[in-house]
N, C-alpha and C positions, 0 to 999 in steps of 0.2 A: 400305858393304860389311859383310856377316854372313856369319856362319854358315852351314852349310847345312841346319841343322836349327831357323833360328830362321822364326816363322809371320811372313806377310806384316803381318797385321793387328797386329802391334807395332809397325809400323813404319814405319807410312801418316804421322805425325804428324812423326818426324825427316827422314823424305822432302820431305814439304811444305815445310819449314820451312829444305830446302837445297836450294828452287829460284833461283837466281840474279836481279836485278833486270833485268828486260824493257823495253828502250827502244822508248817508243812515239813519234808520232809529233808530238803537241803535248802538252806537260806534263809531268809528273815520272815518272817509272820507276816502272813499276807493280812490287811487292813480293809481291806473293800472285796465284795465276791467278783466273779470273772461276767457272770450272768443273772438276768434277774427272770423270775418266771412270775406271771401275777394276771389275772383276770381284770374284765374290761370294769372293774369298779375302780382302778388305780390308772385307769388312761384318762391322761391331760398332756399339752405340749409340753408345758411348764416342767412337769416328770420327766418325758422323754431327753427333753434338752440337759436336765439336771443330771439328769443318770449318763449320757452322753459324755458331759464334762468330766465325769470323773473314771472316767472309761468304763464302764459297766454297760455288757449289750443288756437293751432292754429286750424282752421278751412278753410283751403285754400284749391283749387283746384289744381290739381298737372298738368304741362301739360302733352298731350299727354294721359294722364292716364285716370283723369276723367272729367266730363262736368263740366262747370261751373253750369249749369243747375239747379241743384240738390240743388245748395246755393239759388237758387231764393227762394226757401220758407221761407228763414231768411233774407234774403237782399229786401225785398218786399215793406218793410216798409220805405228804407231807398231811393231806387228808387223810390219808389212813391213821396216821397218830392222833389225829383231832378226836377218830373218832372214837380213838379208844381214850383219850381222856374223854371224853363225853359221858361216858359211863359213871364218873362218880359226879354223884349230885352234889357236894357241896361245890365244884368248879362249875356246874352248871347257876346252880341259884344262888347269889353273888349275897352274902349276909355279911360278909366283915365289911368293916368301912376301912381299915387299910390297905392298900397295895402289898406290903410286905407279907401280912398273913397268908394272903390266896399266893403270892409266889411259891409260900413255901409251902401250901398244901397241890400247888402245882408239881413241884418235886418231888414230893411224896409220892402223888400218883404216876408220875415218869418213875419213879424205881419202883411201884407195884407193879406198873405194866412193863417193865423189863424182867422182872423177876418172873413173872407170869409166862413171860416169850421164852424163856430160859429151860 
């Protein structure tokens, strides 16, 4: 959680780094993803070189160079969830002043919209 005036590209790096351990299906829990997919608001060297070191291909849109466009066929799935959480107003207009509260009216609406897919 930030600000709403803080830029994505600061942020790509503590993002990463609180994504949870992924149980696979023979061997140790994987720690870090294999690939990263992210529009041209997250391109910096500094990211690339970051995400490079820790073996993660990056997958970002560069500005000026190329569309974001083109990621939509791998970001597809990840908008489409956005947009169904969008639909409840209280995660749109931000009233608690805790972090915790909205986490847990974000899971709430992840299991209405699962149950609704269901």
């Amino acid at each position: 959680m930030t600000a709403a005036n803080v830029a994505d590209v600061t942020m790509l790096q503590a993002m990463v780094d609180d994504i949870p351990p992924v149980r696979t299906p023979s061997g140790r829990r994987r720690h870090r993803p294999g690939k990263l997919d992210a529009d041209n608001g997250y391109d910096s060297a500094a990211n690339r070189a970051w995400l490079r070191r820790r073996g993660i291909a990056a997958r970002i849109a560069r500005r000026g160079v190329e569309s974001s466009a083109r990621l939509g066929r791998h970001r597809w799935k990840v908008e489409r969830a956005l947009s169904w959480l969008s639909c409840y107003r209280r995660l749109a207009v931000w009233w608690d002043r805790d972090s915790e509260r909205w986490f847990a009216f974000v899971l709430l609406a992840c299991t209405l919209v699962c149950f609704n897919r269901l």
